[in-house]
Phi, psi and omega in degrees: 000330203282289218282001164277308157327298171304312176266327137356293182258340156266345149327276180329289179315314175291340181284346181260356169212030149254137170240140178297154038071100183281127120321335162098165221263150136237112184245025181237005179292353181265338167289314168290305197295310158324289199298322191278356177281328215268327133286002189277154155221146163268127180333124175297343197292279198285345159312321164319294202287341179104052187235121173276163176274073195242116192213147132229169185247140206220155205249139130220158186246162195247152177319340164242033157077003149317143149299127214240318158187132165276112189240167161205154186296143178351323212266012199274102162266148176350312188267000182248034148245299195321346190284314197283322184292347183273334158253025209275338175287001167243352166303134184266072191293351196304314197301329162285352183279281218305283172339303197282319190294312160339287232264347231342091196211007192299315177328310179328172133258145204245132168249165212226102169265120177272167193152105194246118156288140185231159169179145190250138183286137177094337194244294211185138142236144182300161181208146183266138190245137166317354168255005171272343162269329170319324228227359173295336195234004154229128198277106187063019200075023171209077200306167193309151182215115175130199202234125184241175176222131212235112211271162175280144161338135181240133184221096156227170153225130170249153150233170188246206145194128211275142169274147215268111225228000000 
């Protein structure tokens, strides 16, 4: 009996002090992800024809937490890097240094995967194609190399809808 107690009570002890192994927080991601939704407008260009956004966007930062260079993968069109780059001083990337800072990952490079689905009601809705996934995954023709730090996801869908003429 002694010796049930006695396993009992170090049971007990070990469930009140083993803890999982803290990663440390990301708690600003809805503060970057608000500020770059609350400014994207999406291109008419590709909204029209029904053309989705599937990128990733890829981050690095200078020791005071300035953006040192903004990339984006193969699968990134033209008029959606002109977007981002045209509100990109209203993005709040700061929320991501702080995260990374958290993290002690500040060094990394962050990667960002996007996917803005688009459709005009009644017409088209976008669909993802083998060659946006090919191309998802590379930079210039080339995939990625080196220690990345791989940040939560941006998911949206807009639709439009055309008035009834």
């Amino acid at each position: 009996m002694k010796a049930i107690k006695f396993i009992l009570i170090i049971i007990f002890a070990m469930v009140n002090s083993v803890y999982a192994q803290d990663k440390g927080k990301i708690d600003n991601f809805k503060k970057f992800e608000n500020s770059f939704l609350r400014n994207f407008k999406y291109p008419a260009q590709l909204q029209e024809r029904c053309i989705p956004i599937l990128t990733l966007m890829v981050i690095s930062f200078d020791q005071s937490g300035k953006i040192k260079s903004l990339r984006f993968s193969d699968s990134a069109y033209p008029q959606f890097i002109a977007e981002v780059q045209r509100i990109r001083d209203n993005i709040d990337f700061e929320s991501l240094y702080m995260d990374l800072k958290s993290l002690g990952k500040e060094n990394e490079k962050i990667i960002i995967p996007i996917q803005i689905d688009t459709g005009v009601f009644g017409e088209c809705e976008s669909g993802i194609f083998q060659f946006d996934l090919i191309n998802l995954y590379l930079f210039e023709n080339k995939p990625l190399q080196g220690k990345y730090f791989l940040y939560h996801k941006i998911l949206s869908k807009i639709f439009m809808a055309r008035a009834i003429s």
